[in-house]
N, C-alpha and C positions, 0 to 999 in steps of 0.2 A: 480745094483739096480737103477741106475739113468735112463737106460732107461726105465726101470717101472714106472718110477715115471713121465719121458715126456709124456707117453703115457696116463694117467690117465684123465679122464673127472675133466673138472672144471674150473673155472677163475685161469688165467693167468695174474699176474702183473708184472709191470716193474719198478725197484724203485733203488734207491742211499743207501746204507747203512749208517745207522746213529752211530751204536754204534754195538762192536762187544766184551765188555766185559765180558758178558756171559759165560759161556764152552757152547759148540754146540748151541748156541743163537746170532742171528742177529735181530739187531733192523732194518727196511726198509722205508722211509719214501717214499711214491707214490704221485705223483701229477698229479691231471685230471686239466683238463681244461673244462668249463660251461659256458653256455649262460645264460646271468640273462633273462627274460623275460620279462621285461617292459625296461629295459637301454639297450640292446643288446650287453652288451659288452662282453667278455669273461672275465672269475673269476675262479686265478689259486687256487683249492683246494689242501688241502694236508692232508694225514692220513699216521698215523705210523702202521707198524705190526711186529709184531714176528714171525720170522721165524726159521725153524729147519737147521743150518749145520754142518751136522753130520762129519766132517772134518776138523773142523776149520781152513778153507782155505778163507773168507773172510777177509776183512778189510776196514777201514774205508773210503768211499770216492767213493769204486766199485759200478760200476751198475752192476744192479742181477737180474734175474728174477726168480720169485717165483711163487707157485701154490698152489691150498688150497690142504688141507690134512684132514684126520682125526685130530682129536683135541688128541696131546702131551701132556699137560699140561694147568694150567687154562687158558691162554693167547695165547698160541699158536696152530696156526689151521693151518700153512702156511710151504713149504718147499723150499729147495733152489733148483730152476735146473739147471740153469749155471751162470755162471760169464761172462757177455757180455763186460764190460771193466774194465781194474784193474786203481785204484788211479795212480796216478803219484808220 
């Protein structure tokens, strides 16, 4: 199922897991980086999302990347497609 799920149309994020106490639920917090447009500086953003792992093979601290999905649940629209590096 997971290559189904790489192959699917749609934004791709890259984020740190914040919390994984859920059953099959990841919290992921994503940070962009932004040009303000009168100060030029760059402005690090951050949003959190709910994610589905259907596994519970995450943990606190992993970088993950996720992809949207159909909407799970009232908050979650996001899945997990791999685990690019595990916590220490």
């Amino acid at each position: 199922m997971s290559e189904a799920i790489e192959q699917r149309k749609g934004r791709a994020l890259v984020g740190t897991v914040v919390s994984d106490k859920n059953d099959k639920t990841i919290v992921v917090r994503v940070e962009t980086l932004v040009k303000h447009p009168l100060l030029k500086k760059y402005i690090r953003r951050r949003k959190k999302f709910t994610a589905h792992d259907p596994n519970n093979e995450c943990a606190m601290g992993d970088k993950v990347k996720i992809i949207e999905f159909r909407p799970l649940s009232r908050n979650k629209r996001w899945h997990l497609v791999s685990i690019l590096e595990k916590a220490v």
